[in-house]
Wavefront OBJ file of the C-alpha trace (Angstrom):
o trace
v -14.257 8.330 -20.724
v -16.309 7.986 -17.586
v -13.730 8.894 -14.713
v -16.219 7.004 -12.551
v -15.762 3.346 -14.573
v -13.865 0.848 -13.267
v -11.549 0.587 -16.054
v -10.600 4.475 -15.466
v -10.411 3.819 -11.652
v -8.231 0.728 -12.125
v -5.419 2.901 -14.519
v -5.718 5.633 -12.428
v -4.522 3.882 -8.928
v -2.262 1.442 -10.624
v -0.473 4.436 -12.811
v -1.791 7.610 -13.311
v -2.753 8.555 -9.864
v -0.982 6.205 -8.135
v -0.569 6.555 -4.282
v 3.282 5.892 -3.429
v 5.175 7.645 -6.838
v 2.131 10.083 -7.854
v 0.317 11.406 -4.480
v 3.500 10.026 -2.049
v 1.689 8.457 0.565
v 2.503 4.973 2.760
v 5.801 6.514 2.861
v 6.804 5.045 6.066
v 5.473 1.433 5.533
v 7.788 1.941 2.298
v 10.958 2.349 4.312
v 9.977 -0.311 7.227
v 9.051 -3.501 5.628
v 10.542 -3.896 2.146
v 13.480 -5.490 3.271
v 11.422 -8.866 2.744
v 9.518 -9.958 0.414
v 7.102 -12.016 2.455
v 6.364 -9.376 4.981
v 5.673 -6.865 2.450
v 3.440 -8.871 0.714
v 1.364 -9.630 3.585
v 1.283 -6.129 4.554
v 0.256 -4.786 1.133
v -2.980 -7.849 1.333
v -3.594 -6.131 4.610
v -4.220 -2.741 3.233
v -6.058 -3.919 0.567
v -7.996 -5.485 2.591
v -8.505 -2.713 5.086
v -8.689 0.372 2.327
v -11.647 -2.242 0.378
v -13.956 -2.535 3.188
v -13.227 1.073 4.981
v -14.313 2.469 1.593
v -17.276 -0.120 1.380
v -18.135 0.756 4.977
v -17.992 4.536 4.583
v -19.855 4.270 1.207
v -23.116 2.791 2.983
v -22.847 4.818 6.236
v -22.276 8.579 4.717
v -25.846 8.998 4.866
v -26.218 8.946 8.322
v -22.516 9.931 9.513
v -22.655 14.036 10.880
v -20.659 15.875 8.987
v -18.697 17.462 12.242
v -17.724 13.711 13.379
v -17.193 12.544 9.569
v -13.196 11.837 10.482
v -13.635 10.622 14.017
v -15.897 7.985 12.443
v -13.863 7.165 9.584
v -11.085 6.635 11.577
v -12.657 4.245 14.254
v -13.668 2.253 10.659
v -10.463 2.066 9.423
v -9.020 0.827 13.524
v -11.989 -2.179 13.280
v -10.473 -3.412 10.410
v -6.587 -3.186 11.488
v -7.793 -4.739 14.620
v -8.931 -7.368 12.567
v -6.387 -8.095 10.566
v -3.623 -8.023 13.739
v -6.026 -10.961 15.101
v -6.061 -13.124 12.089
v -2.011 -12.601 11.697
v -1.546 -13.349 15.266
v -4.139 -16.564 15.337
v -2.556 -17.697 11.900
v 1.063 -16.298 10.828
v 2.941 -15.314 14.496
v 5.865 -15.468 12.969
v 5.052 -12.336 10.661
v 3.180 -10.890 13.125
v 5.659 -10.662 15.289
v 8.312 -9.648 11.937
v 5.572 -6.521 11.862
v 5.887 -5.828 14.878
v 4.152 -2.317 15.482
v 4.086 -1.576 11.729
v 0.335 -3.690 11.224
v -1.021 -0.879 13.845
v 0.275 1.763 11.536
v -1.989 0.912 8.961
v -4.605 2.874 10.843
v -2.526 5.836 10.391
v -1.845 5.462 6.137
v -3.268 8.529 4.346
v -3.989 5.897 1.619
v -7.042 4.602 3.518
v -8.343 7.868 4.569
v -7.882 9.181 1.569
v -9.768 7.066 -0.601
v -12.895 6.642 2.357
v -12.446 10.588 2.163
v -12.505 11.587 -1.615
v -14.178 8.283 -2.997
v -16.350 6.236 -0.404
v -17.958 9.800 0.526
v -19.046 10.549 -3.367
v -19.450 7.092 -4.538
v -21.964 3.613 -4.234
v -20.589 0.723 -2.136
v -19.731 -1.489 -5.536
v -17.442 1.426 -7.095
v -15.824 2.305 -3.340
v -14.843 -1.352 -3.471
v -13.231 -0.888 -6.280
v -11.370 1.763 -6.296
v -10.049 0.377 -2.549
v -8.623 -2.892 -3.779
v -7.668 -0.895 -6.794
v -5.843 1.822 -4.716
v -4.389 -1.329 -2.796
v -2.899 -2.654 -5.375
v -1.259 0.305 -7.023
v 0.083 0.479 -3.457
v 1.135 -3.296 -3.693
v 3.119 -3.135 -6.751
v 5.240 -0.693 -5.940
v 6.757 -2.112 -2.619
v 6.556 -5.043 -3.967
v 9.597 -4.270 -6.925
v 11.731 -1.751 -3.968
v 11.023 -5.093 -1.686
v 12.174 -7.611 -4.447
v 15.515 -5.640 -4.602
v 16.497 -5.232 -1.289
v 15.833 -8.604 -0.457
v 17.830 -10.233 -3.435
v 20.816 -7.825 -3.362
v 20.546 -7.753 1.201
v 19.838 -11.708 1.580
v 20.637 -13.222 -1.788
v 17.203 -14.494 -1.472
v 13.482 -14.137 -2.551
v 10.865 -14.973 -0.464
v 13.391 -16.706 2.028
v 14.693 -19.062 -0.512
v 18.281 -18.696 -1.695
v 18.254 -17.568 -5.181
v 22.274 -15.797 -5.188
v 25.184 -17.925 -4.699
v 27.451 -18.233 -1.249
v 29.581 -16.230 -3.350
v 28.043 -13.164 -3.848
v 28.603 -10.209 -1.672
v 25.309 -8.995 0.148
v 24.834 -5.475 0.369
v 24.284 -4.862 4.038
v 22.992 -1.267 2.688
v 20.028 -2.855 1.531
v 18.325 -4.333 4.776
v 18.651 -0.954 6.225
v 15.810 1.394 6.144
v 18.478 4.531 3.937
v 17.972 1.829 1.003
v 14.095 1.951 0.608
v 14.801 5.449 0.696
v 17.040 5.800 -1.894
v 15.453 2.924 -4.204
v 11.825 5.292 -3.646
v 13.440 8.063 -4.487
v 15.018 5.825 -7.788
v 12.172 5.128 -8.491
v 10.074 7.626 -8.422
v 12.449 9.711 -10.764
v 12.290 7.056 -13.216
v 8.537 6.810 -13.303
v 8.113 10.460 -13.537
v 10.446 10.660 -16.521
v 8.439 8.269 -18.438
v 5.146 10.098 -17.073
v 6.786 13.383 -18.546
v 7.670 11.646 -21.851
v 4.138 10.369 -22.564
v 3.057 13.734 -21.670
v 5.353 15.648 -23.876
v 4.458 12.407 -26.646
v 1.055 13.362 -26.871
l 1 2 3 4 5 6 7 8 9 10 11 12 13 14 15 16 17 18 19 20 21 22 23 24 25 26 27 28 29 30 31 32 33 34 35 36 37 38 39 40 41 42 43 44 45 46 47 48 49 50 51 52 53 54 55 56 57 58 59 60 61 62 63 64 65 66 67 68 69 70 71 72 73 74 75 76 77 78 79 80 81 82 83 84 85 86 87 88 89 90 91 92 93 94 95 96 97 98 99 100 101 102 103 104 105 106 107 108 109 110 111 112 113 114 115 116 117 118 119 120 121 122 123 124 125 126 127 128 129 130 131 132 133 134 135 136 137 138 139 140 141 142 143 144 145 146 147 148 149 150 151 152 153 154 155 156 157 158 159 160 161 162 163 164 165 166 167 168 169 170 171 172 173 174 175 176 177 178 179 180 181 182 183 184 185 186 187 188 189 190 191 192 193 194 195 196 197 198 199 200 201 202 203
């Protein structure tokens, strides 16, 4: 199979070459926002949208980037697009803006984006860096999304700030705490390498 289709691209940054549980990168977004559902969802859109259009951007410009300034340039990409999305969170969701806090301005510093503009964009056309952005996004998204659907339920007894648990049940203070993203990671990412190992051995 061509590892340059988009059907290979999409497995590959949803599973097989994930970014959080196969190359362990976004790490710290991991442990800062997942407490919430909401937040993390809105941060995950962000870096999909900012990874999509980075990789679209450096796709069309390699050509005429210098190779000595290749990162500089890259970087001030990926900053025009964070800057971007701060502005449209401040103009149109405060409220989680101001939840983010300085965690929105981190994106510029996720090895996911710089990654992808660095081993993709550079080698691929504008349609396929697209791709493989969103894609890369998304394998990103899913992942918080599950460690940020626990810790909410089990730390709030809720789900995207509705009550879904009863009065009665005991939260687990743990969980909104930034030791339980680490834990639940590291949960996870033995579980998903198990099964990664057992296909492996399967075949």
């Amino acid at each position: 199979m061509n590892e340059s289709s988009p059907s290979t691209i999409l497995k590959n940054n949803i599973w097989h070459n994930n970014p959080v549980f196969v190359q362990i990168l976004g790490i710290c977004s991991t442990l800062a926002v997942t407490n919430n559902l909401t937040n993390t969802f809105i941060m995950t859109i962000a870096l999909v949208f900012v990874t999509a259009l980075t990789n679209v951007t450096v796709s069309i410009l390699k050509t005429l980037i210098p190779r000595k300034v290749r990162m500089i340039v890259q970087t001030l990409i990926i900053a025009f697009y964070v800057i971007i999305v701060d502005i449209l969170l401040r103009a149109y969701l405060p409220e989680v803006s101001k939840a983010l806090g300085p965690y929105v301005g981190l994106i510029i510093t996720n090895c996911i984006i710089m990654g992808r503009a660095e081993t993709f964009a550079q080698a691929n056309g504008p349609l396929l860096s697209l791709w493989d952005g969103i894609t890369s996004g998304l394998g990103y998204m899913w992942v918080l999304m599950i460690i940020a659907f626990i810790r909410e339920l089990l730390g709030f007894g809720t789900l995207f700030g509705m009550t879904v648990l009863p009065e009665s049940f005991t939260r687990w203070t743990i969980m909104v705490m930034a030791p339980s993203a680490f834990f639940l990671l590291g949960t996870f990412l033995w579980v998903v390498k198990s099964i990664i190992l057992k296909k492996g051995v399967a075949k």
